[in-house]
VODOBA-520946 format. One record per residue: residue in one letter; y, z, x of N, C-alpha, C in turn. Coordinates in steps of 0.02 Angstrom, whole numbers, padded with zeros to 5 digits, always signed. Each point is the difference from the previous one (the first is absolute). Example, Ala and Ser with C-alpha at 12.3 -4.5 7.8 and 13.67 -1.06 7.14 Angstrom:
BEGIN
A-00284+00390+00660+00059+00000-00045+00060+00000+00045;S+00053-00036-00018+00059+00003+00042+00055+00037-00039;
END
This chain:
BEGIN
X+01495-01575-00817+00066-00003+00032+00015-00072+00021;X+00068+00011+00010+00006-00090+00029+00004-00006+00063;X+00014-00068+00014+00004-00006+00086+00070+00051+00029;X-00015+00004+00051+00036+00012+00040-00022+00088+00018;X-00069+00011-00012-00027+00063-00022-00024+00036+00109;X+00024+00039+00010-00037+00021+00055-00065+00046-00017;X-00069-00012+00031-00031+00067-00043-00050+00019+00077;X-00016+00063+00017-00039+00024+00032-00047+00057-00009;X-00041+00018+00024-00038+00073-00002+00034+00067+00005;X-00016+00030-00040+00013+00075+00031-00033+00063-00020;X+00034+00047+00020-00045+00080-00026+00031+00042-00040;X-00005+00038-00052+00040+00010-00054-00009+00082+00036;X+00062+00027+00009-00004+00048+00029+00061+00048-00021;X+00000+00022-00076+00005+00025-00037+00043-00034-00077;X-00009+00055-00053+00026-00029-00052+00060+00039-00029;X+00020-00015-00084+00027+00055-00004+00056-00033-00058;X-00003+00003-00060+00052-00029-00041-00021-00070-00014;X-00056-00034-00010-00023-00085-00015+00023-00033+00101;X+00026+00046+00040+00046-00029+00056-00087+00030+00076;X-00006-00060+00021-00065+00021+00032+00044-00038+00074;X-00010+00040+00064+00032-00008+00072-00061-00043+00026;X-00017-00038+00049-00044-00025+00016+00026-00008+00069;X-00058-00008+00046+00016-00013+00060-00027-00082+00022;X+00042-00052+00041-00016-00049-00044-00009-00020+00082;X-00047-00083+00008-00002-00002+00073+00028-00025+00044;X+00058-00009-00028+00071+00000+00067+00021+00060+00023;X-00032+00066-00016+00006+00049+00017+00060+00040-00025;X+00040-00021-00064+00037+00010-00050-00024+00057-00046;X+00048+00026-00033-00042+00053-00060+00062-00013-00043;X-00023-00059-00069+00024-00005-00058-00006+00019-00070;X+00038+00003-00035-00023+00029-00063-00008-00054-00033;X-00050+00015-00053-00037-00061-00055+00002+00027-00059;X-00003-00034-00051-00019+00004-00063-00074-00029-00014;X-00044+00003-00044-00055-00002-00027+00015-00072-00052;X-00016-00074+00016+00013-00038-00043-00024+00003-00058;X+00011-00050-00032+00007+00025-00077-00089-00027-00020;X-00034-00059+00020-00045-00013+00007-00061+00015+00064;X-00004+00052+00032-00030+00032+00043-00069-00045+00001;X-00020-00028+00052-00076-00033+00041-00039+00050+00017;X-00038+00020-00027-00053+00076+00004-00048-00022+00056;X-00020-00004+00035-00045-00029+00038-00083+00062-00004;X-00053+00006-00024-00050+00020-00020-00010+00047+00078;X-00017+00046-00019-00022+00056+00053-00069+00005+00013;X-00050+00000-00069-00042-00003+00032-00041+00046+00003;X-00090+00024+00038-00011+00051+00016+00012+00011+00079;X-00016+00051+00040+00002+00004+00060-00049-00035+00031;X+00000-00026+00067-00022-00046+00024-00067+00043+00038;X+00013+00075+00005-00078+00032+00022-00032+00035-00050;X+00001-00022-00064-00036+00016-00063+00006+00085-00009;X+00054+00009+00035+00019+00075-00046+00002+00025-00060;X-00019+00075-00017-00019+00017-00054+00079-00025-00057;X+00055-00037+00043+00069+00030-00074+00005-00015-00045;X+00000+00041-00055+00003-00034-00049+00034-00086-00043;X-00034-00029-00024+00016-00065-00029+00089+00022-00027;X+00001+00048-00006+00076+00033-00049+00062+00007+00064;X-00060+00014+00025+00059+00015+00080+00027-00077+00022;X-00028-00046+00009+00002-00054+00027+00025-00049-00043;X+00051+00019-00024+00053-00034-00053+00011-00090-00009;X-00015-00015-00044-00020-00086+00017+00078-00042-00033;X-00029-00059-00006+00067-00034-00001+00066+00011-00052;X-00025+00034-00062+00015-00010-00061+00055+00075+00001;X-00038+00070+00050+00038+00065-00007+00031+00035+00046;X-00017-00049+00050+00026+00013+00085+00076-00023-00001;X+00034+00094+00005+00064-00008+00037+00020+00025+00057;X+00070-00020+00032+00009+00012+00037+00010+00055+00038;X-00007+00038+00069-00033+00055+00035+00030-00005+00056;X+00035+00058+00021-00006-00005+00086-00064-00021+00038;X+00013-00036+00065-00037-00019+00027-00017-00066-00019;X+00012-00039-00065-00025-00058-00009+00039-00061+00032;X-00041-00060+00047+00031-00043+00008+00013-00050-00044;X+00050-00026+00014+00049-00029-00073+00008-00084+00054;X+00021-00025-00058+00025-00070+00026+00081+00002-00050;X+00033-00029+00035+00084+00017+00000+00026-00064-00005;X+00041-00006-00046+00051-00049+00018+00051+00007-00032;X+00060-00034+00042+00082+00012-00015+00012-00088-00034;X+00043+00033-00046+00030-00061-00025+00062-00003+00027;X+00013-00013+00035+00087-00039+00044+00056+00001-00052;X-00021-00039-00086+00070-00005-00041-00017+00088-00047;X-00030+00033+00036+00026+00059-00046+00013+00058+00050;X-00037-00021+00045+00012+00057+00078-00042+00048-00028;X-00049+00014-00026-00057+00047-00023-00062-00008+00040;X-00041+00047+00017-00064-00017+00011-00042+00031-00045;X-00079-00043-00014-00025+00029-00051-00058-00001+00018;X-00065+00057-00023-00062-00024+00018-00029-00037-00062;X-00052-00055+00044-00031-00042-00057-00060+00022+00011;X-00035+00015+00039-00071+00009+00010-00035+00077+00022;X-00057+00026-00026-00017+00049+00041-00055-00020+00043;X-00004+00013+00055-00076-00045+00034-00050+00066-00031;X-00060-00028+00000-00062+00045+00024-00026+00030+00044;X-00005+00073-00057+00011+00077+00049-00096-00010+00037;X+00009+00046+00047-00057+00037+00050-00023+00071-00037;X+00051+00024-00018-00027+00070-00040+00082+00017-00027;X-00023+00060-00043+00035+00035-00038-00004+00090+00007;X+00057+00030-00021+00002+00077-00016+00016+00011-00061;X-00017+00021-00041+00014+00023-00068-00007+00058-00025;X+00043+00014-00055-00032+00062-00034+00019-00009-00068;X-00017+00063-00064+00011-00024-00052+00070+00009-00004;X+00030-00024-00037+00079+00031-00032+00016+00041-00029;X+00058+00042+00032-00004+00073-00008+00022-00002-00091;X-00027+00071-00015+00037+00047-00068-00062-00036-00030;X-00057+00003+00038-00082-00027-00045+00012-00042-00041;X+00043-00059+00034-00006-00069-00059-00047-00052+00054;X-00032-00036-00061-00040-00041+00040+00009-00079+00037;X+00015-00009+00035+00013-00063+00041-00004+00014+00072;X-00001-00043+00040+00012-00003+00084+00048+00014+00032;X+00003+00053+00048+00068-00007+00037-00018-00038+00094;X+00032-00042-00005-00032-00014+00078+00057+00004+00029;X-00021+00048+00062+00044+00058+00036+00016-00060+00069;X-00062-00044+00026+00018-00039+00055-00040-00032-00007;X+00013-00096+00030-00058-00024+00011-00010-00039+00079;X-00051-00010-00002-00009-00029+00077-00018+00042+00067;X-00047+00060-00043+00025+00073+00056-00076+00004+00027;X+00020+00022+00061-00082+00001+00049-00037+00074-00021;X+00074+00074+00007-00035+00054-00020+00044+00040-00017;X-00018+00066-00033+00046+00042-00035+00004+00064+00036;X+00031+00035+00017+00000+00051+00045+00052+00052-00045;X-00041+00046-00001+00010+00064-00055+00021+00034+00040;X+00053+00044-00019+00043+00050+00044+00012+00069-00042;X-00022+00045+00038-00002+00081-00023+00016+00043+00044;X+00042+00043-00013+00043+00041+00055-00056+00063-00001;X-00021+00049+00043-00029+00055+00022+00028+00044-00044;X+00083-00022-00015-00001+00064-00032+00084-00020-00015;X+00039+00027-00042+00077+00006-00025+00016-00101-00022;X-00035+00005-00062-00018+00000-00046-00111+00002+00008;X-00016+00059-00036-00066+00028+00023-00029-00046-00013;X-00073-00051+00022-00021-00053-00001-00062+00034-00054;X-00027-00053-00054-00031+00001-00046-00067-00046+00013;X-00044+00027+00031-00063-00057-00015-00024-00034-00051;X-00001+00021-00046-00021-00045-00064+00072-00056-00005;X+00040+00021+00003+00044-00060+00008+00003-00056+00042;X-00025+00001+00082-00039-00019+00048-00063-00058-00028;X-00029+00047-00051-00078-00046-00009+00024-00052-00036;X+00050+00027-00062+00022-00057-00023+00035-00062+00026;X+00037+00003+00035+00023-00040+00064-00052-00043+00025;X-00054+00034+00007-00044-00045+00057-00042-00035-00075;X-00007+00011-00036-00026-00028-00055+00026-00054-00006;X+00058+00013-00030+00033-00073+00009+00014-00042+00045;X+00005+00001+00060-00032-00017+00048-00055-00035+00004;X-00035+00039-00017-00086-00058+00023+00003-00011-00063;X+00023-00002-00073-00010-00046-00045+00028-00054+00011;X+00047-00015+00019+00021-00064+00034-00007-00029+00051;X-00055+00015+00034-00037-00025+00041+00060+00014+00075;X+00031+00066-00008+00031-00018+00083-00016+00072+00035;X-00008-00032+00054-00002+00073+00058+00052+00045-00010;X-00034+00047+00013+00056+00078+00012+00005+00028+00061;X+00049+00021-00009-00015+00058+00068+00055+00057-00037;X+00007+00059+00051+00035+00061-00041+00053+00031+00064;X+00070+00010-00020+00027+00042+00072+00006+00068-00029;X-00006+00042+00039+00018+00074-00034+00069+00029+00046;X+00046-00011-00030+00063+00013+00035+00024+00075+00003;X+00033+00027+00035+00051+00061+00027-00051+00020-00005;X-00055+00009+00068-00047+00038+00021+00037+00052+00030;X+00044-00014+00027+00054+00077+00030-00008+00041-00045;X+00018+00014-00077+00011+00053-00034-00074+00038+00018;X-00040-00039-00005-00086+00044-00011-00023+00030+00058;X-00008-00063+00045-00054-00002+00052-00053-00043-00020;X+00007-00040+00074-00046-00071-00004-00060+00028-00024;X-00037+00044+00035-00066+00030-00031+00000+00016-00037;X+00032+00032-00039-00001+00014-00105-00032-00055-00028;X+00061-00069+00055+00005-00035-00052-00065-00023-00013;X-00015-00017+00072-00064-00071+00009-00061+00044-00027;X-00012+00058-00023-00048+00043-00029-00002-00027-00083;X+00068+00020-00034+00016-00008-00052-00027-00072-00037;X+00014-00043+00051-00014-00080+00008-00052-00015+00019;X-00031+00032+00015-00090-00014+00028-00026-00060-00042;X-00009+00011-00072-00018-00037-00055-00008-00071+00003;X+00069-00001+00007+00019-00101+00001-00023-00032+00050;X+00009+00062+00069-00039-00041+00080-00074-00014-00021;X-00029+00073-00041-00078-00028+00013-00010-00032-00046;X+00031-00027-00075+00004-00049-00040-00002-00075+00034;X+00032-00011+00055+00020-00045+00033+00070-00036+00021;X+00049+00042-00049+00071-00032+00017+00016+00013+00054;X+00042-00023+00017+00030+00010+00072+00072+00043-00010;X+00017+00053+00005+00040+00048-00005+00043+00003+00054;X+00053-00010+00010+00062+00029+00070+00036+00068-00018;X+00003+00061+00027+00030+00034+00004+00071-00010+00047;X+00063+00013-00031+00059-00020+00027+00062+00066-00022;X+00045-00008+00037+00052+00028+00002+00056-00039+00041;X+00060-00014-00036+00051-00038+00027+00044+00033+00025;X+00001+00055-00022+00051+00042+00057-00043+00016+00065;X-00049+00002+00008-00033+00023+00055-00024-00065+00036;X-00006-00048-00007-00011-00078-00004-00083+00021+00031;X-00045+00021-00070-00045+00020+00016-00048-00063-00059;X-00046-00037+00054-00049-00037-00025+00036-00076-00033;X+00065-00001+00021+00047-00067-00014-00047-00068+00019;X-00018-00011+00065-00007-00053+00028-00065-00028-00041;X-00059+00041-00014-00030-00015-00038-00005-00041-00068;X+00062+00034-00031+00025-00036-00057+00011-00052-00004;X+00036-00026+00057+00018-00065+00025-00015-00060+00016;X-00073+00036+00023-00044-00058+00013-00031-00019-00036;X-00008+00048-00067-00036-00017-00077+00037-00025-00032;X+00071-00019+00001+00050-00040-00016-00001-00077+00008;X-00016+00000+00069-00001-00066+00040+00001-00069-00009;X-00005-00057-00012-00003-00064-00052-00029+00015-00065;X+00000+00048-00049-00036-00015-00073+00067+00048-00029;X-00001-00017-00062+00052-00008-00058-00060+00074-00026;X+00058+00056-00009-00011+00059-00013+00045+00021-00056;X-00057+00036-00035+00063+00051-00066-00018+00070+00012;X+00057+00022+00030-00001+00071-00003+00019+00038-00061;X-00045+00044-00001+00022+00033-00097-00005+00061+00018;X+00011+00052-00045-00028+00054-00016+00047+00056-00023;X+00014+00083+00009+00041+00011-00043+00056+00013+00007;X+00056+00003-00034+00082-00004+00039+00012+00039+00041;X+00044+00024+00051+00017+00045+00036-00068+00017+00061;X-00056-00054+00013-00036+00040+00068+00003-00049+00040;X+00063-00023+00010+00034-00031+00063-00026-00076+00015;X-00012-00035-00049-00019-00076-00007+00057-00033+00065;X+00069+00002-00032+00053-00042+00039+00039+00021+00056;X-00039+00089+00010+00039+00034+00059-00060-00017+00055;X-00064-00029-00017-00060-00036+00046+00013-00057+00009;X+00012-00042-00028+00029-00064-00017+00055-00016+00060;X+00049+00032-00016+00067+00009+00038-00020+00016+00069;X-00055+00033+00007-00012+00029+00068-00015-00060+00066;X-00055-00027-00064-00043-00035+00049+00064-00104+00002;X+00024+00014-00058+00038-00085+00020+00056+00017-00038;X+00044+00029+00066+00089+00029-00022+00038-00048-00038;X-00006-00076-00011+00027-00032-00033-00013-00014-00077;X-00043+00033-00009-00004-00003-00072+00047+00047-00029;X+00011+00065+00012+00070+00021-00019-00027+00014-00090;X-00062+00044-00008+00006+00002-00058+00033+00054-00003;X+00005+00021-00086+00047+00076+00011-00053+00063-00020;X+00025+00044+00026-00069+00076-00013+00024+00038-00054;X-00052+00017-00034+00011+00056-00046-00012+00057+00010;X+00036+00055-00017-00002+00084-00008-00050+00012-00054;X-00034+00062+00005-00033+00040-00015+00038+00064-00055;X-00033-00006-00057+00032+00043-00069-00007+00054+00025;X+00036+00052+00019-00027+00079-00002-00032+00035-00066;X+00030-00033-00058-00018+00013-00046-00081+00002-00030;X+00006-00081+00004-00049-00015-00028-00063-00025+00056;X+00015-00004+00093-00040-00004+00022-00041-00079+00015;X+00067-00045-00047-00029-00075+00000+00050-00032+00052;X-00008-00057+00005+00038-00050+00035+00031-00038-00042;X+00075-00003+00032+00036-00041-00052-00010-00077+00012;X+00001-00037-00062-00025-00075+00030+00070-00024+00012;X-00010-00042+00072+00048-00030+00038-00021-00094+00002;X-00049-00013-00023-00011-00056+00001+00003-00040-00081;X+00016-00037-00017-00001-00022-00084-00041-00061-00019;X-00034-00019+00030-00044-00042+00000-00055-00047+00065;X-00009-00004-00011-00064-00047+00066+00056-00031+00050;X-00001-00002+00059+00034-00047+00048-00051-00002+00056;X-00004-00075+00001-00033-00021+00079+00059-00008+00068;X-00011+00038+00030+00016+00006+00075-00051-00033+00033;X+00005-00055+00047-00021-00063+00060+00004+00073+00054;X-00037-00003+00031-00023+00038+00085+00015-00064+00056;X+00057+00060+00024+00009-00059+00066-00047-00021+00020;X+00024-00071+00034-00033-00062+00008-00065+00038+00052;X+00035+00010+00051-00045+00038+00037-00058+00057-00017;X+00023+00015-00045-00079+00040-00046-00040-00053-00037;X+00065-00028-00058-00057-00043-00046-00011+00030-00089;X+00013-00025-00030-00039+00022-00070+00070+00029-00036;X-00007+00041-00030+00056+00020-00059-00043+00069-00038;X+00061+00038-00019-00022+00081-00035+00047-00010-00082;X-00066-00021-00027+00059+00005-00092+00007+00086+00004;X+00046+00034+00000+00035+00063-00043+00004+00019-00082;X-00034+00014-00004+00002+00036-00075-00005+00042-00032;X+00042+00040-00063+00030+00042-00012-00047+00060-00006;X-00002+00067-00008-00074+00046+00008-00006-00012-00090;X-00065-00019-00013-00012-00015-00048-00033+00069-00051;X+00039+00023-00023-00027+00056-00048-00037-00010-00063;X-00036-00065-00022-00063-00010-00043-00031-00028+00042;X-00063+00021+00010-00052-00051+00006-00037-00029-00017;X-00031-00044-00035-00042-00016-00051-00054-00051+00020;X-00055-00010-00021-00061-00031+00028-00004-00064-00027;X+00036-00016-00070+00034-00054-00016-00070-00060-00020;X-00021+00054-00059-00110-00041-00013-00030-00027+00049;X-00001+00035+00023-00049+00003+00076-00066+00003-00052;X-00023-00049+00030-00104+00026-00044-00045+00038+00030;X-00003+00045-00031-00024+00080-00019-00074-00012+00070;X-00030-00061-00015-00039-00024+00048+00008+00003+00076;X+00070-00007+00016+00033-00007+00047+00017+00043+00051;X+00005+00051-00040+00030+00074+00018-00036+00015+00075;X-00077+00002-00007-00036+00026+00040+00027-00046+00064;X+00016-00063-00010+00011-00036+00098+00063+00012+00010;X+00036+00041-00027+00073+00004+00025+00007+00068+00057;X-00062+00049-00015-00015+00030+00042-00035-00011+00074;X+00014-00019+00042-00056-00035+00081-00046+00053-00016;X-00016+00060+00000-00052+00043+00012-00035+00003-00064;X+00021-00006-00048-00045-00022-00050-00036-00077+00001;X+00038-00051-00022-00008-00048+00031-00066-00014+00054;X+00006+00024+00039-00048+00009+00066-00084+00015-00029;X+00016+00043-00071-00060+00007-00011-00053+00008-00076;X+00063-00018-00024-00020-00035-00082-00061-00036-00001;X-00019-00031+00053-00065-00063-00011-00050+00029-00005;X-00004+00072+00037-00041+00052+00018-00026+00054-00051;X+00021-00010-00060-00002+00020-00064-00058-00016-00041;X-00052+00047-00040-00041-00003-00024+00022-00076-00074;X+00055+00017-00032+00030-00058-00054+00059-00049+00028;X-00006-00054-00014+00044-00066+00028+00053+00032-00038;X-00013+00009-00052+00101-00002-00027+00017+00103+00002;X-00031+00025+00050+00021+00078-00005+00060+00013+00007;X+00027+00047-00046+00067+00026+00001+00023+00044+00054;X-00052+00031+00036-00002+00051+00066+00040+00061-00062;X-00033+00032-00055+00046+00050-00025-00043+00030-00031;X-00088-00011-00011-00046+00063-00046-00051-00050+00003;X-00010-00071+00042-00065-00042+00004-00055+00036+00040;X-00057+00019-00004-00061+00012+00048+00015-00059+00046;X-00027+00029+00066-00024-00046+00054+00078-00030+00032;X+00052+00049-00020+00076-00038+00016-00015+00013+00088;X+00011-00023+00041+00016-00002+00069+00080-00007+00020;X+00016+00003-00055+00076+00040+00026+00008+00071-00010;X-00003+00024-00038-00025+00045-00030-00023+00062+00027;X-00054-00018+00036-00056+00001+00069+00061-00006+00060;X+00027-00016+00015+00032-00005+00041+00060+00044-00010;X+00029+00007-00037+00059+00054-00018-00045+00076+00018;X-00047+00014-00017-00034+00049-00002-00009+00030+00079;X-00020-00056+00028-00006-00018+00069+00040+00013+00053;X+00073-00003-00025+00054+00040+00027+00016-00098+00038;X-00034-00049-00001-00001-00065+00027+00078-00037-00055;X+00000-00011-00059+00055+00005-00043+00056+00054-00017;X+00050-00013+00016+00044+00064-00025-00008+00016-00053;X+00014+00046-00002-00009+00048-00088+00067-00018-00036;X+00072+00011+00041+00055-00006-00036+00011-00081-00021;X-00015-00052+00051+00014-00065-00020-00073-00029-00059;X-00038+00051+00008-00070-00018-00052+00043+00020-00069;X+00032+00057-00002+00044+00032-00063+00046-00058-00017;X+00047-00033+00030+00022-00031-00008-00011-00061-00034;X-00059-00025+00002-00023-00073-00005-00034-00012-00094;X-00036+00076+00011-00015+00025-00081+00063+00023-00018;X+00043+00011+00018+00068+00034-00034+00049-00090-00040;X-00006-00033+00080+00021-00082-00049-00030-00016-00017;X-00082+00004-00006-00040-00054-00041-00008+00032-00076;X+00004+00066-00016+00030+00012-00064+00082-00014-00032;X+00042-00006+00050+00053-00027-00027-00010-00060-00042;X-00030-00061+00060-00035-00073-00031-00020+00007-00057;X-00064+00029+00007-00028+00009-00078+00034+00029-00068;X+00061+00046+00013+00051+00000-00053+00015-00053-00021;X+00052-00041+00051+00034-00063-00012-00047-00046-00036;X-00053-00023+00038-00037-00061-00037-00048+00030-00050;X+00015+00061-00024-00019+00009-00068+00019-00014-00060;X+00064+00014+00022+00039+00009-00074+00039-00060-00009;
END
């Protein structure tokens, strides 16, 4: 660009048509275009030698642009445009594969501390294996989880937190909530607190009517519930980062309930640490590379038996690690 160029930092805080909004640090929110020669700046691995994959951690040459990424900005004065020239280098990433099983990256957010999976008790009926997958992806990308289980009113808190036992003694940290009842809110809140959060999970179990609850100015909009079909209609159309008042701190990316999920060549190797309670005890295994699925001497295995591993999230784990082995078969 030529002189007369203003350029500053900012946060790209949503996209949508080549047209990406950024929040910039005059405390402005402008729209940009993607220059024509883009400065990739190298990402890298993670700086605490997390397991994520080399694929995940997109380097200079395939790395595009993402909510959450800080950008370097500048306006050209003789065209009255602003454009980004730079992406800085990310801290982490969320990804998954791209839907309708084609193969490439979708990165859902970047720059995010943790992912917080959201499943209603009940109206739209919550699916555990859908859950595991969630947290899979999750710890394949090296970020913390946690899980809310929303409209505990319909059930009863005790259904719920029974139902949910699993993930507590897995180790996640689980909130049971209800927003009409402003039951287990404040909690949420404080798991909110200065870190950059993506709330996901499936349409219609009250993502933005929690959202709305806890910081009235975000003003997202809520979706109804299909009688029909029992789903949630999607009300959101793509990723948006929402900033948490100043006085909290941090920011909640929003994104749409994602109906594929995909593990996106995750190595088959891998599978076993995406589980904490497996994880915990893989080392403990008669064979270094055990599959935990027909090895002698498995101590997971041993432990499922044990009633110490769940049985349903043990089903689960052999249920995706044969998926894997489809994919990177054929």
């Amino acid at each position: 660009m030529s002189s007369g160029v203003a350029a500053q930092h900012g946060l790209v805080s949503s996209g949508t048509g080549g047209v990406w909004r950024v929040l910039a640090d005059d405390g402005e929110e402008y729209e940009a275009t993607l220059r024509g020669r883009l400065k990739k700046s190298d990402t890298g691995r993670r700086a605490d030698g997390s397991m994520r994959r080399d694929t995940i951690a997109a380097d200079a040459a395939t790395m595009k642009l993402a909510v959450g990424d800080h950008v370097r900005l500048e306006r050209d004065v003789r065209q009255h445009a602003w454009v980004i020239t730079e992406i800085l280098p990310r801290k982490s990433i969320l990804a998954r594969r791209a839907p309708g099983g084609g193969h490439g990256e979708r990165v859902i957010a970047a720059n995010v501390d943790q992912v917080i999976v959201m499943f209603a008790a009940a109206n739209p009926e919550p699916h555990p294996r859908m859950l595991d997958r969630f947290l899979v992806i999750a710890e394949a990308n090296g970020l913390a989880a946690r899980i809310i289980v929303n409209k505990v009113e319909l059930v009863g808190e005790g259904a719920v937190r029974e139902r949910f036992a699993d993930y507590v003694r897995a180790g996640y940290d689980v909130h049971f909530t209800s927003v009409k009842q402003r039951i287990g809110i404040d909690a949420v809140e404080s798991s909110l607190a200065g870190r950059v959060s993506v709330v996901s999970g499936p349409s219609g179990v009250g993502k933005s009517s929690l959202l709305n609850a806890l910081f009235p100015g975000l003003g997202l909009r809520v979706s109804d519930i299909s009688e029909s079909v029992n789903k949630g209609r999607h009300t959101t159309v793509g990723a948006y980062l929402h900033p948490l008042p100043a006085t909290v701190g941090g920011a909640v990316v929003d994104t749409p309930g994602l109906r594929e999920i995909g593990m996106w060549e995750l190595p088959i190797r891998e599978l076993d640490l995406c589980f904490p309670e497996i994880r915990a005890r893989r080392e403990a295994c008669r064979f270094a590379d055990c599959a935990h699925v027909a090895e002698p001497g498995c101590a997971v295995r041993d432990a499922v038996q044990r009633g110490e591993i769940s049985a349903a999230r043990y089903d689960s784990y052999v249920k995706i690690r044969s998926e894997i082995e489809s994919e990177q078969t054929i």
